[in-house]
C-alpha positions in Angstrom: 56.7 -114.9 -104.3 54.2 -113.0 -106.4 50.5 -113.5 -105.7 48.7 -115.2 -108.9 45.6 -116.9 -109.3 44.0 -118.8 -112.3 40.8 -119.5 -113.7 39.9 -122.4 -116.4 36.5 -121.9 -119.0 35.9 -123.3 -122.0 39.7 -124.2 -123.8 41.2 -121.0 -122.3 43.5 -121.4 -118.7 43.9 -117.7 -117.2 46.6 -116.9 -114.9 46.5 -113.7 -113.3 49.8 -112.6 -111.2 50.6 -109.1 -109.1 53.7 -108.0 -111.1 55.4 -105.2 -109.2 58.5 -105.4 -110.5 57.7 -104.5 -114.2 58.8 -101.2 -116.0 56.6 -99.9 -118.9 58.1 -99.6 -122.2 61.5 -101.2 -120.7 63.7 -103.5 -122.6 64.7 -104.4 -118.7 61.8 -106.0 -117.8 62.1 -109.9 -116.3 58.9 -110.7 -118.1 57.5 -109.6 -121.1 54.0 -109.0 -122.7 51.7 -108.7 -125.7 50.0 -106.0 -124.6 50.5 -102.7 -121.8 47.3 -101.8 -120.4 48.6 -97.9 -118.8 44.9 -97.3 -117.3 46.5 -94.0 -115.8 49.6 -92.6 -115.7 52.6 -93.7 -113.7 54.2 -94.1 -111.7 51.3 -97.3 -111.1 50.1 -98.2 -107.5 49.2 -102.1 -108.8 50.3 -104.1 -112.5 48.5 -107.4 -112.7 50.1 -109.3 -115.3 47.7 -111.6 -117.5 48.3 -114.9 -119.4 45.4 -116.8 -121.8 46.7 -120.5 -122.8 44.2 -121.8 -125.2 44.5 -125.3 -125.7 45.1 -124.6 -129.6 48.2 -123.5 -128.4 47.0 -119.4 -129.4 49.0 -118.0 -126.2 48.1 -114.1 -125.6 49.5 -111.5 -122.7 49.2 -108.2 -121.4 50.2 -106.1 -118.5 47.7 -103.6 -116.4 48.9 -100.8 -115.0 46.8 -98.5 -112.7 47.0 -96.1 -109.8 44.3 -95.6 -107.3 44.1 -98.0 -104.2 46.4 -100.3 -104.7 45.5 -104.1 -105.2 46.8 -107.1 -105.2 45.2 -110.7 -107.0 43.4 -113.0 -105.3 40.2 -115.4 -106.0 37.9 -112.9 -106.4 40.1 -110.4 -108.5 38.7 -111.1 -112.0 35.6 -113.5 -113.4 35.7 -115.0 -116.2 32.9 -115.5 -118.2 31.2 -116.0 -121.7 34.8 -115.3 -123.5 35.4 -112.2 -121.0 38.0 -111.7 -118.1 36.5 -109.2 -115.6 39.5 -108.0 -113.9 39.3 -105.3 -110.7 42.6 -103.4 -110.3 42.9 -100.3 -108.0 39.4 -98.3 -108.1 38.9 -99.8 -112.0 37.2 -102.8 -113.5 38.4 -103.9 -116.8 37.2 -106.2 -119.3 39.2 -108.2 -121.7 38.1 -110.3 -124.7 39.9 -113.8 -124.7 41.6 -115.4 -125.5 43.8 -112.4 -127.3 43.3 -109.9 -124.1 41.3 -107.1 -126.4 40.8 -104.6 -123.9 36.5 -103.8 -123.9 36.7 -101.5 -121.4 37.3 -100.3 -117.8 35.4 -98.2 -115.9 36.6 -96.6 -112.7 34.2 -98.2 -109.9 34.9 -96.9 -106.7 36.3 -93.8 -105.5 39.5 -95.8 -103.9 40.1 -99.6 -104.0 37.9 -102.5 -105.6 38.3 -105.1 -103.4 36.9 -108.2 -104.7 34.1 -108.8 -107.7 31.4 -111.6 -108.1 29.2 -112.3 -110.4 25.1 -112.1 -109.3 23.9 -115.7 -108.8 21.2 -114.9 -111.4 23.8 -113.8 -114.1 22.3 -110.4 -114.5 25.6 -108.8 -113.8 28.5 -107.7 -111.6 28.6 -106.9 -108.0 32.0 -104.8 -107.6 32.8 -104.3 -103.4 34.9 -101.6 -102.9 36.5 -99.6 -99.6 34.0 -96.7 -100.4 30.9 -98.1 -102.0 29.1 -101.7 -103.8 28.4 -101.2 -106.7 26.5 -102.9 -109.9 28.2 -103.0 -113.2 26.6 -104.7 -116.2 28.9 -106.7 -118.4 29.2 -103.8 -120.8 30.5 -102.0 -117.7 28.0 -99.6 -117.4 27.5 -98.5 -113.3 23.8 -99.4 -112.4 24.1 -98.7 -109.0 26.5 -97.8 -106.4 25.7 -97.3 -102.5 28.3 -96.0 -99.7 28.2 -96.0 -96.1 29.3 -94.3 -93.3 32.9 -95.5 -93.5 34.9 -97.8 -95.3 33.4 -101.4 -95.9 36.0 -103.4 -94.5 34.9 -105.2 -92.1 32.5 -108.1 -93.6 31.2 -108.8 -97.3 28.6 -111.3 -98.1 26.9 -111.7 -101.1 23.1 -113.9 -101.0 20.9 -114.3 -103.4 19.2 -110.4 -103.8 21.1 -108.9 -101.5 24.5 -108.1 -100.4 25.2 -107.7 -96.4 28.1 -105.7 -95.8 29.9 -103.8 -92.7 31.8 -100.9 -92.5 34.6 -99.8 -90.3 32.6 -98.4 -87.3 31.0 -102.3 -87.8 27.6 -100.6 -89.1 26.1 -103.6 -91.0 24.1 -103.0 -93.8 22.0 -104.5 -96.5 21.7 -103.5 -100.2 19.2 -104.6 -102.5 20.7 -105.7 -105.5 18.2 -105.0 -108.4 17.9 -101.8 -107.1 21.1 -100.8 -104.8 18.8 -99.5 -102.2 20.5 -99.5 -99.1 19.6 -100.2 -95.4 21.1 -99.8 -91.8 20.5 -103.3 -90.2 22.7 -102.6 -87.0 
């Protein structure tokens, strides 16, 4: 069964779903699409396939395809927000005009795998955690910030109101501002 998630704003529902099985360009595929979104070139690690339903009944789709870290969709893949879909996929974050999936941009940020991406609880941008850094990303994907660690952050994410606590493989905790990504050792 294929991971999907799905987000309602406005008049739009957005269903994201992994989509392995998909061939780009191919009259053989199970599903089809609007749009192909070939962020590198293949073969792809991770394709997310995406679905707007507006409740005018204007139905849009695309496909992204990407290599990096692979990825797969989960609650805090994508954001919606102000008629946007952020979307992280491998080491990219992407950003899609609804509800016809216009790609805006996408901006590699993190040197392996996004994990998960939130939105900062004072709306004053994104806070992408990756395996190798956190980064900042404003909502014209510009990278404000980014701060690594030691190892890979895998162990413990948690995003408060200015900061973000994470903890990295060797269970090194840390704590990032997030105005200013300044980062500091807190075990």
């Amino acid at each position: 069964m294929a991971n999907s998630v799905e987000f309602r704003q406005d008049s739009y529902t957005v269903t994201i779903t992994h989509e392995q099985g998909y061939t780009p360009g191919s009259a053989d595929n199970v599903h089809t699409f609007d749009k192909e979104y070939l962020l590198d070139s293949g073969p792809f690690v991770s394709m997310h396939a995406i679905r707007c339903a507006a409740a005018s009944g204007d139905d849009h789709s695309c496909i992204l395809a990407a290599n990096g870290g692979s990825t797969t969709v989960h609650a805090h893949s994508a954001i919606v927000r102000e008629g946007r879909l952020y979307v992280a996929i491998c080491d990219k974050v992407c950003c899609l005009s609804l509800p016809d999936l216009q790609m805006m941009w996408h901006v590699p940020a993190d040197g392996a795998t996004c994990f998960e991406l939130y939105e900062l609880e004072n709306k004053q941008g994104l806070i992408v955690h990756g395996e190798l850094s956190i980064s900042r990303l404003s909502y014209s994907g510009d990278i404000l910030w980014s701060a690594g660690g030691k190892d890979i952050f895998t162990e413990g994410f948690k995003l408060l109101a200015d900061v973000v606590e994470v903890e990295d493989f060797e269970h090194t905790q840390y704590r990032i501002d997030t105005k200013t990504g300044v980062s500091t050792i807190i075990t």
